[in-house]
C-alpha positions as CSV (number, residue, x, y, z in Angstrom):
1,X,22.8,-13.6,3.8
2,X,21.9,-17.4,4.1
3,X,19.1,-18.7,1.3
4,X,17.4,-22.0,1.0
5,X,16.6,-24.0,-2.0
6,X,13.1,-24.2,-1.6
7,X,11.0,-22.6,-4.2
8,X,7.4,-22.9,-5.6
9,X,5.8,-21.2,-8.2
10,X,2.4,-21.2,-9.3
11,X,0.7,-19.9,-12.5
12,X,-2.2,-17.6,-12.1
13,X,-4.6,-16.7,-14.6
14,X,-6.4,-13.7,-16.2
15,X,-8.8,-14.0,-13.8
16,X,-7.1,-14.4,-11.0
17,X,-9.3,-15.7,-8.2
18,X,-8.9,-13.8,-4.9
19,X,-6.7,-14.5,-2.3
20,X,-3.4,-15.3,-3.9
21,X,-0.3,-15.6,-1.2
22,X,2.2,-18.5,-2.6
23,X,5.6,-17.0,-1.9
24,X,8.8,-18.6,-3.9
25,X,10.0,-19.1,-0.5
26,X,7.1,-21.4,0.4
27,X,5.7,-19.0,3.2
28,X,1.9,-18.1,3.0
29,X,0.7,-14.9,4.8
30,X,-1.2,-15.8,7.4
31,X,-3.9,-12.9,6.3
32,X,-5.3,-14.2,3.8
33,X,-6.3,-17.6,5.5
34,X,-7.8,-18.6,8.5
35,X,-5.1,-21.3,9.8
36,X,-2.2,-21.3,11.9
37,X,0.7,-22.1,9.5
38,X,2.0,-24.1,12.4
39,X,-0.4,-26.0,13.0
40,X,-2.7,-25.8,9.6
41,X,-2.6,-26.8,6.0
42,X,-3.0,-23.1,4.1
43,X,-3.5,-25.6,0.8
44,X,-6.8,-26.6,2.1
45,X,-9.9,-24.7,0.9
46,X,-11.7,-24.8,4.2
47,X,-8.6,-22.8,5.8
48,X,-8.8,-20.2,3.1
49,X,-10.9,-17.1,3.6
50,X,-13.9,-16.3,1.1
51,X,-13.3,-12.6,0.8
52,X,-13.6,-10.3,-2.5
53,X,-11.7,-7.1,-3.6
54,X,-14.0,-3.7,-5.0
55,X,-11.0,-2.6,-7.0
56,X,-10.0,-0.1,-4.3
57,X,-8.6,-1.8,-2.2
58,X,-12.1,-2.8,-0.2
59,X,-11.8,-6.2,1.6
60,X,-15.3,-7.6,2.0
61,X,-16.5,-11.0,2.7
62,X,-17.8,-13.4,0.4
63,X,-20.7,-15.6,0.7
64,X,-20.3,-19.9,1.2
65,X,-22.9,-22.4,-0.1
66,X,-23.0,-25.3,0.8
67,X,-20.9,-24.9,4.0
68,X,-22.3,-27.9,5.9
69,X,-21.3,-29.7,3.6
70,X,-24.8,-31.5,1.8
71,X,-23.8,-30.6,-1.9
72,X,-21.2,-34.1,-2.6
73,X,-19.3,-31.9,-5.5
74,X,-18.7,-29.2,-2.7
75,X,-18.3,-31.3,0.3
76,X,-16.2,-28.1,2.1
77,X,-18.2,-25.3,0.7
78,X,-18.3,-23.4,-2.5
79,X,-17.2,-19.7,-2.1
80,X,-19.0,-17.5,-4.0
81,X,-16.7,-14.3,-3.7
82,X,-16.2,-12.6,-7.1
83,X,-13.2,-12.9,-9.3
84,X,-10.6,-10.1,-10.2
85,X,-11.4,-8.8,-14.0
86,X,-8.1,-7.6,-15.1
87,X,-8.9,-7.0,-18.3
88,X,-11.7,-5.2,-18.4
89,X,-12.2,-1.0,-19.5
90,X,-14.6,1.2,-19.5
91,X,-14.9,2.5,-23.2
92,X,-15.2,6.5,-23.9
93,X,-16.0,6.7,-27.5
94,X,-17.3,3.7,-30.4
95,X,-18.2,3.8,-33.9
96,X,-21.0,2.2,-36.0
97,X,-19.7,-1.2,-37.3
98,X,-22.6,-3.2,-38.8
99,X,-25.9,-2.9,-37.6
100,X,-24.5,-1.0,-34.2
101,X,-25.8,2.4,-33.3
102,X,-22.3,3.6,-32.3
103,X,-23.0,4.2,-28.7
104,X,-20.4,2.6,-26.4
105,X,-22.5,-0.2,-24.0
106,X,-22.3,2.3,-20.7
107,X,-24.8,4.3,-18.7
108,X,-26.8,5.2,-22.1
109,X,-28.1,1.2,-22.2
110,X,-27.2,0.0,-19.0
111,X,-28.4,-1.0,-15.2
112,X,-26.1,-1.5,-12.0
113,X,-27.1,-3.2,-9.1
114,X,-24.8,-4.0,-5.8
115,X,-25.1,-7.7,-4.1
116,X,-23.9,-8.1,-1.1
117,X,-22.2,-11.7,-2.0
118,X,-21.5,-11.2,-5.3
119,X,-20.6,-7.2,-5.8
120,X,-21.8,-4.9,-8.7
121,X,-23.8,-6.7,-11.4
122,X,-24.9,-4.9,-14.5
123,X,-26.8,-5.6,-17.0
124,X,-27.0,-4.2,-20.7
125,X,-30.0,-3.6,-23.2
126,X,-26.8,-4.4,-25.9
127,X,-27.1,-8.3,-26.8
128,X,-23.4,-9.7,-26.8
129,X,-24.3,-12.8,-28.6
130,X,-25.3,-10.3,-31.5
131,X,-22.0,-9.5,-33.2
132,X,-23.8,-7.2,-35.4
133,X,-24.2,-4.9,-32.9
134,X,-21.3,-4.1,-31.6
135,X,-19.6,-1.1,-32.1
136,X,-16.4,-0.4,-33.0
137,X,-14.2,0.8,-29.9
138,X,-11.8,3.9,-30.6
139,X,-10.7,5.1,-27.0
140,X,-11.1,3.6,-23.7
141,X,-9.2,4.0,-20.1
142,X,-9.3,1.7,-16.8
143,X,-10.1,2.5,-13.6
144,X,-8.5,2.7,-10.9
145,X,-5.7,3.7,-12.5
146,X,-6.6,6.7,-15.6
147,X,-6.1,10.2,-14.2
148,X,-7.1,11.9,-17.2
149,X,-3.8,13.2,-17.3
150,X,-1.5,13.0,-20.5
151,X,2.0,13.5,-20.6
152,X,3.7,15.0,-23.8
153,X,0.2,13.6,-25.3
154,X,-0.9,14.7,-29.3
155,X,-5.0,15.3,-27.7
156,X,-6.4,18.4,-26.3
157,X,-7.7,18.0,-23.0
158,X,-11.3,18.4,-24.0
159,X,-10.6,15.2,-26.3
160,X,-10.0,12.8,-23.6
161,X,-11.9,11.1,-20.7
162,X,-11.9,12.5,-17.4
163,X,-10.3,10.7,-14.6
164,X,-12.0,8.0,-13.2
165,X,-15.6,8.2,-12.2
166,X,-16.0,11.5,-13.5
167,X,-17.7,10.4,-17.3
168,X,-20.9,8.9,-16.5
169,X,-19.8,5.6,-17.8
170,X,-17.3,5.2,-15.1
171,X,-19.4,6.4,-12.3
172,X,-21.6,4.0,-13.1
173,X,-19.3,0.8,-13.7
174,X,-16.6,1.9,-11.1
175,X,-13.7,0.4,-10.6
176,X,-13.2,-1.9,-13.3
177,X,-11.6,-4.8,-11.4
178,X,-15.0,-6.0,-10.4
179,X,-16.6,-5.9,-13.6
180,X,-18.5,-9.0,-14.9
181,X,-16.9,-9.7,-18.2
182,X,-20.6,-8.8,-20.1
183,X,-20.4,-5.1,-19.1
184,X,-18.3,-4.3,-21.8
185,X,-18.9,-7.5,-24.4
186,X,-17.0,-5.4,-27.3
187,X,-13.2,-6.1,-26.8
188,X,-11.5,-9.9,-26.5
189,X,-8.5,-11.5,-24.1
190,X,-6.6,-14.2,-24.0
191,X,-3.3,-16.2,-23.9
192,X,-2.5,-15.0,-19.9
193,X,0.2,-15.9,-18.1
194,X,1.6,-15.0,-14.8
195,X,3.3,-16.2,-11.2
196,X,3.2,-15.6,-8.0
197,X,5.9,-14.7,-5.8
198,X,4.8,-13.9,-2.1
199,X,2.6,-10.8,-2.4
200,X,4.4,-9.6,-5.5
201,X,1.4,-11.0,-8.5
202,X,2.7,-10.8,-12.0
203,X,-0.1,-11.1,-15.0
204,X,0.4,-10.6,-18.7
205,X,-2.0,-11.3,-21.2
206,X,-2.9,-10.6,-24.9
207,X,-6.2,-8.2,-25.6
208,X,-7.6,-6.3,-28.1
209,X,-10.7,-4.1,-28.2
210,X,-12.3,-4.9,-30.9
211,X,-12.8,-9.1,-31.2
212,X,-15.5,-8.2,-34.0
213,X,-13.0,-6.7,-36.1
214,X,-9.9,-8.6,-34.6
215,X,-11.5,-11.9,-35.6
216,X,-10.7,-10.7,-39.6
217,X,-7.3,-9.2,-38.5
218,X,-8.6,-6.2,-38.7
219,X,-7.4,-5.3,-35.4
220,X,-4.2,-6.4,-33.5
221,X,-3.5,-8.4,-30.1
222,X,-0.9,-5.9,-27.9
223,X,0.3,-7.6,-24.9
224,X,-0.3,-5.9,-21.3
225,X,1.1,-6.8,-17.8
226,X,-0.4,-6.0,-14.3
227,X,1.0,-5.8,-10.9
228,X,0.1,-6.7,-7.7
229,X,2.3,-6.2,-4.1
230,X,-0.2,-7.4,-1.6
231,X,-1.9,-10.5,-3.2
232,X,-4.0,-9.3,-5.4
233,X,-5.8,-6.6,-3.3
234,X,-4.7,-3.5,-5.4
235,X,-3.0,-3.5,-8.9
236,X,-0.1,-0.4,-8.6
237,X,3.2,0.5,-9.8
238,X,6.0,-0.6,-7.3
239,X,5.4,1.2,-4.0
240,X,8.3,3.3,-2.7
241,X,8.8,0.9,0.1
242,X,7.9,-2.8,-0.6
243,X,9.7,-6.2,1.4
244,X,9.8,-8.4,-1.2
245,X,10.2,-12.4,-0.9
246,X,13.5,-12.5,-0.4
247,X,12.9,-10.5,2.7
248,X,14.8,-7.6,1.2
249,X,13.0,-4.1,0.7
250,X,13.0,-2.6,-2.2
251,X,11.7,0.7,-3.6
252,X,10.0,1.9,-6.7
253,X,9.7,5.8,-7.7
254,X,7.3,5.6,-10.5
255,X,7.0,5.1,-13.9
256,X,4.8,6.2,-16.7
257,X,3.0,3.6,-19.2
258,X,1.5,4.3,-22.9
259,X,-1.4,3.1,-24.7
260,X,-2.3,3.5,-28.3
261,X,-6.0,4.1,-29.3
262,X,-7.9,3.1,-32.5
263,X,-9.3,7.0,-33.4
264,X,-7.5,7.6,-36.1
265,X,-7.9,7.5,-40.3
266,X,-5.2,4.4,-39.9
267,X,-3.0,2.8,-37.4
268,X,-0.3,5.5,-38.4
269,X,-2.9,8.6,-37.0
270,X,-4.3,6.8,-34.2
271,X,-3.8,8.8,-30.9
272,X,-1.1,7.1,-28.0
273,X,-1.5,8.8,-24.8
274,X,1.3,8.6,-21.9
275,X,0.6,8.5,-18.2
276,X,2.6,9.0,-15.2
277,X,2.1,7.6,-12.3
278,X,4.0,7.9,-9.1
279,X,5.8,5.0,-6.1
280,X,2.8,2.9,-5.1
281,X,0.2,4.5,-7.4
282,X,-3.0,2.6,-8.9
283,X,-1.6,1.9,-12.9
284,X,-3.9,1.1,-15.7
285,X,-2.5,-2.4,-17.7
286,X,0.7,-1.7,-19.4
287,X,1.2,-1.9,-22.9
288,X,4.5,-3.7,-23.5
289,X,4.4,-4.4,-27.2
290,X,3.3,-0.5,-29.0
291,X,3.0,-2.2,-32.7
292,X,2.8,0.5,-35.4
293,X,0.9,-1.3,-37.4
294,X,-2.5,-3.6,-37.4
295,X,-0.2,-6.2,-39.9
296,X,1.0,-7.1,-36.9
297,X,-0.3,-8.9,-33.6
298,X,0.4,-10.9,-30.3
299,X,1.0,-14.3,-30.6
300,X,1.7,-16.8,-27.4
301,X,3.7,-14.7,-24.9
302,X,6.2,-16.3,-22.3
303,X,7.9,-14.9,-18.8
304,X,10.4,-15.8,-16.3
305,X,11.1,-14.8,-12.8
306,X,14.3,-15.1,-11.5
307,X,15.4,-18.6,-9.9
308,X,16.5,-19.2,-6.6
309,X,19.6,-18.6,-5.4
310,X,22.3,-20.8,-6.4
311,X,25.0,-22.1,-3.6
312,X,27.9,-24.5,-2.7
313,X,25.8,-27.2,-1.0
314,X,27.5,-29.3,1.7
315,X,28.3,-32.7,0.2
316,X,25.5,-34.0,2.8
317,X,23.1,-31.6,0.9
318,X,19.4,-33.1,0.8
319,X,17.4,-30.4,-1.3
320,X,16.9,-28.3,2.2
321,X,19.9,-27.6,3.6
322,X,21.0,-24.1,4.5
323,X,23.7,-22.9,2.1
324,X,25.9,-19.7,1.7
325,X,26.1,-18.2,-1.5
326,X,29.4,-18.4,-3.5
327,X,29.1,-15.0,-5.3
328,X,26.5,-12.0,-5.3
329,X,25.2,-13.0,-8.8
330,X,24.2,-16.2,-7.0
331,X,22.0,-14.6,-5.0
332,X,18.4,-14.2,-6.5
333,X,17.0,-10.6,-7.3
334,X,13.1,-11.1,-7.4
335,X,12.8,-7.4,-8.8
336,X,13.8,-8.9,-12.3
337,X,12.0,-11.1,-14.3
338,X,11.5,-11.6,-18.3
339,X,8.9,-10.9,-21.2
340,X,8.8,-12.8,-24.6
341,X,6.6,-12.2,-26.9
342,X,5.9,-13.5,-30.5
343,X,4.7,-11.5,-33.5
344,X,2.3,-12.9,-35.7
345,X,1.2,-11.9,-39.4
346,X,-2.3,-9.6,-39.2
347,X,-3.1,-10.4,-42.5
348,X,-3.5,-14.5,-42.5
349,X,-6.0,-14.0,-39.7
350,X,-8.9,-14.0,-42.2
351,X,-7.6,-17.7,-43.5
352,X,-6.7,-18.9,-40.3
353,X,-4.6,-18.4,-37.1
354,X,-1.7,-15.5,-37.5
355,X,1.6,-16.8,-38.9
356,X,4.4,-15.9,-37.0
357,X,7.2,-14.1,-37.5
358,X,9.5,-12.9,-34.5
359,X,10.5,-13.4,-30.8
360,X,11.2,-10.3,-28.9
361,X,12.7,-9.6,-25.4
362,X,13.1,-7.9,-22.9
363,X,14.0,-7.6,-19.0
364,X,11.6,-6.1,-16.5
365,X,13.3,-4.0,-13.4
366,X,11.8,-3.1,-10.7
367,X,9.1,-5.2,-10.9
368,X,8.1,-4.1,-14.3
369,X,8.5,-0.6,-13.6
370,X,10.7,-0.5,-16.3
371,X,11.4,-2.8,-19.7
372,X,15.3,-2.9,-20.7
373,X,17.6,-4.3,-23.3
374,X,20.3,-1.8,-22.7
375,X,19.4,0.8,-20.6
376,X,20.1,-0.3,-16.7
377,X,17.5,1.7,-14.6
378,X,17.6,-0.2,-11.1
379,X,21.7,0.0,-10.8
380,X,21.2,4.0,-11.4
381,X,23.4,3.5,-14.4
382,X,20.8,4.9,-17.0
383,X,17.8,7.4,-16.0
384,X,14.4,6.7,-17.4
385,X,13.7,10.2,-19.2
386,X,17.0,10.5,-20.8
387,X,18.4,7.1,-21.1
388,X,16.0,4.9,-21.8
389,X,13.8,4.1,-25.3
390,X,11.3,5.3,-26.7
391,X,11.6,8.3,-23.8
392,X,15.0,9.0,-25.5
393,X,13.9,8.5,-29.4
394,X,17.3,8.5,-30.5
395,X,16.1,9.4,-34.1
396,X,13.1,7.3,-34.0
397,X,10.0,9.8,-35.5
398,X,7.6,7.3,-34.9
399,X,8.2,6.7,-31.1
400,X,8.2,11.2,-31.0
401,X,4.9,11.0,-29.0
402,X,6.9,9.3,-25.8
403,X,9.8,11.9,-25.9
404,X,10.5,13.0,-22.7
405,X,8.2,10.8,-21.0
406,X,9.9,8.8,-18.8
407,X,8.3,5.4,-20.8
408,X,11.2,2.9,-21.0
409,X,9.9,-0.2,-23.2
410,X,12.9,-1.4,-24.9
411,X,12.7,-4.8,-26.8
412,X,14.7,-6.6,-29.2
413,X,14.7,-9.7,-31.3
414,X,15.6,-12.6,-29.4
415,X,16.7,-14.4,-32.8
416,X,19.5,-12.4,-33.4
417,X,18.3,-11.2,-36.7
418,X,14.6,-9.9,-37.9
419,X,13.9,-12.5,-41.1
420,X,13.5,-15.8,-39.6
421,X,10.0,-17.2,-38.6
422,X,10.1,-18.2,-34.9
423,X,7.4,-19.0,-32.7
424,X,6.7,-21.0,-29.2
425,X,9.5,-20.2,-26.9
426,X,10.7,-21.5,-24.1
427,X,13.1,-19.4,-21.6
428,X,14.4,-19.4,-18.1
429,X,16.5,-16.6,-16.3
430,X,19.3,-16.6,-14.1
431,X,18.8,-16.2,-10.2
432,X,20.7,-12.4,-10.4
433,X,18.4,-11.6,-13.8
434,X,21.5,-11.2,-15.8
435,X,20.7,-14.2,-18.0
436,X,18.0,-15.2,-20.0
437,X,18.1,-18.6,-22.1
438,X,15.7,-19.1,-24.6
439,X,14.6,-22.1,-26.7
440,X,12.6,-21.8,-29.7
441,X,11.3,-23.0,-33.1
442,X,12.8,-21.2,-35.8
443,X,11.7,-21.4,-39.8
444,X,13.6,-19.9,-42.7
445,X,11.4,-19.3,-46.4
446,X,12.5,-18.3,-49.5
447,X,11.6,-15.3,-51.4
448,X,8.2,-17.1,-52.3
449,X,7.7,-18.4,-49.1
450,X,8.7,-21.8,-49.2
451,X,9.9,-23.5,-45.9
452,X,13.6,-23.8,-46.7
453,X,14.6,-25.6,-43.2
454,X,13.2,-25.9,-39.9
455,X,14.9,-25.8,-36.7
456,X,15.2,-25.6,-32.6
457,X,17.3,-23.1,-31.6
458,X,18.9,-21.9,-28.4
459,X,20.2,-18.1,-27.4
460,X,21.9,-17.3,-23.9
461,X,21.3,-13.3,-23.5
462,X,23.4,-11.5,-21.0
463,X,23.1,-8.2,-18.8
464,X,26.9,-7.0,-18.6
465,X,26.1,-4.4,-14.9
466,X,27.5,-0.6,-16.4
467,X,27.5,-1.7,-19.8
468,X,25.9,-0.2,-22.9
469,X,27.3,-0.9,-26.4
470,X,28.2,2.4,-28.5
471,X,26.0,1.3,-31.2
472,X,23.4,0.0,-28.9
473,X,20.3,2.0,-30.3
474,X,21.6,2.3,-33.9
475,X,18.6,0.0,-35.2
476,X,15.8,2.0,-33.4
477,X,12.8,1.1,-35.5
478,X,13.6,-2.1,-35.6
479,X,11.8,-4.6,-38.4
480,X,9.0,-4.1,-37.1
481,X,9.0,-0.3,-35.5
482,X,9.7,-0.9,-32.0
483,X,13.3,-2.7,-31.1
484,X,16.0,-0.2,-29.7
């Protein structure tokens, strides 16, 4: 197979304004804009189309202002199509916190109307700017995406939320991809990241759903990541037939995801419920983090996709020449890409920002289907449900609730060892996604918590293909309950 060099990237954010076609390989698809790429410039915002997404996969067109160009600060127009809320939930239950009434914002308090340019707007007797009354969140689910179906789950069914649209909540907001970020003014986001790599769109980002109570540390940031294979149309798991940007296909069988609530007497009681989902199917946000414990949060996460292939350039080479590959590793694998995240301190929150504590890794395959540090699952080395942690425990009690699952989340400290204080990483990956290099700031204290020294470190982490170390899960737990 013959490769160029030519790559782009582009950062998307946690909104992620609708369409989204950049491909690594530079190509745009001619779908979402109204250009010839022959002829055209698909960079210029009067080639683009003006077009917003219901959720469901509902293509509708948006409305321009301004299109004759009188306003001088939109002198091509000013698209008024909706942005994609990837954030957002629909809650199920809440509890009194202040001066709230316990009642989850929802039907109970709440009006829907739908606009023709703009989609569904909603508005909400609730007042957001009054943090005294909102109520504390305990369970929620996301639509499309929540079947109302657990896996190996610790809730009766009569204990959870119907599928989607079936609670009147969710047949009133819908799919929540279109909500405006007031419907639901109780939990908080930030710190997304993402790329974009032809139709494949890759988001992570930090929530939590309470900010009332998170502002105190009193609740915790987990990280999340989303998926996209068509530009940003539907959010799903990797379909079972999917050409990514490489022009390779590639297929997904499914995967299942976790999510912890906040309904019980303590972080330790709270409920985690496990969802499978098939090739292609609409997935809820993926936890990627599972703390056990609201000491600790999300602090500033980072990712990589996999860099373009590397060659043997002729010596005439120019930065576009065609090139043959000098060995398969060379050859970029866009199903792989990287996720590291830092751990912060809960309990400084109150005085200030989260200190940090650790850097944790891990590799995504199949697009995220899947989260490994040893386990191999897109070679068919290792199998998901057996293999793979926490579906495999291997010992760990507090990871029982995923048993059997299928949910393969495996991260590890990308220090080396648990004690040190590191925070704002940088990383890259190789083109294959059997490399990951990682620069960080790393701080050592003493027993009182004096800085002893300060650093920058560097860490080069390799995928051996087949191989899996005999005491590869002997520190399940980890330091902070989660690394394999």
């Amino acid at each position: 197979m013959k490769t160029t060099s030519l790559r782009a990237y582009a950062a998307v954010g946690l909104l992620a304004a609708a369409p989204a076609a950049l491909a690594i390989t530079g190509s745009i698809g001619e779908s979402n804009w109204t250009g010839s790429e022959a002829t055209s410039n698909p960079y210029d915002v009067s080639n683009m189309k003006c077009e917003w997404y219901d959720g469901e996969g509902g293509v509708f067109e948006g409305e321009v202002l301004y299109a004759d160009g009188t306003n001088p600060y939109y002198p091509k127009g000013l698209c008024t199509a909706p942005t994609i809320n990837l954030s957002a939930r629909t809650p199920y239950t809440c509890e009194a916190s202040g001066g709230s009434d316990g009642l989850c914002p929802g039907a109970a308090d709440m009006t829907c109307v739908d606009d023709e340019a703009f989609g569904q707007l909603c508005s909400s007797l609730t007042d957001p700017e009054d943090n005294q009354l909102l109520d504390k969140l305990l369970t929620w689910y996301e639509c499309p995406g929540w079947t109302g179906v657990i896996e190996n789950g610790v809730l009766a069914p009569s204990d959870i939320p119907g599928g989607c649209y079936i609670e009147p909540d969710s047949a009133l907001l819908g799919p929540n991809l279109d909500d405006r970020s007031w419907y639901m003014p109780i939990d908080i986001s930030k710190a997304h990241r993402g790329f974009l790599d032809g139709d494949f769109v890759f988001l992570l980002y930090a929530w939590s759903p309470n900010f009332k109570l998170n502002a105190v540390g009193r609740d915790r940031y987990e990280l999340y990541t989303r998926r996209s294979f068509d530009g940003g149309i539907t959010w799903t798991t990797t379909p079972d037939s999917f050409v990514a940007s490489n022009e390779v296909s590639y297929s997904g069988s499914g995967t299942t995801t976790c999510e912890t609530w906040r309904d019980g007497a303590d972080s330790t009681t709270d409920s985690h419920v496990c969802t499978a989902y098939g090739a292609g199917d609409a997935e809820q946000s993926r936890n990627v983090t599972q703390h056990k414990s609201m000491r600790i949060t999300t602090l500033d996460p980072r990712y990589s996709p996999t860099t373009g292939s590397v060659g043997e350039p002729p010596l005439d080479y120019d930065g576009w020449t065609v090139f043959e590959p000098i060995d398969p590793t060379d050859l970029r694998d866009p199903s792989r890409n990287f996720v590291v995240f830092e751990t912060g301190d809960n309990t400084t929150v109150a005085v200030g920002e989260a200190e940090p504590l650790n850097l944790d890794y891990g590799r995504g395959e199949v697009f995220g289907d899947h989260y490994t540090v040893w386990s191999e699952i897109d070679t068919g080395v290792s199998d998901p449900v057996a293999d793979c942690y926490p579906s495999n425990t291997y010992g760990d009690t507090a990871v029982a609730f995923a048993e059997g699952t299928g949910f393969c989340n495996e991260f590890d400290s990308l220090e080396g060892f648990p004690l040190a204080l590191s925070e704002e990483a940088s990383v890259t990956a190789s083109a294959y996604g059997d490399f990951l290099y990682g620069v960080w700031g790393q701080f050592n204290v003493d027993d009182t918590g004096e800085l002893v020294d300060a650093d920058v470190l560097f860490r080069r982490v390799w995928w051996l293909d087949e191989y899996i170390a005999p005491d590869a899960y002997d520190n399940v737990g980890g330091s902070e309950g989660q690394n394999p």
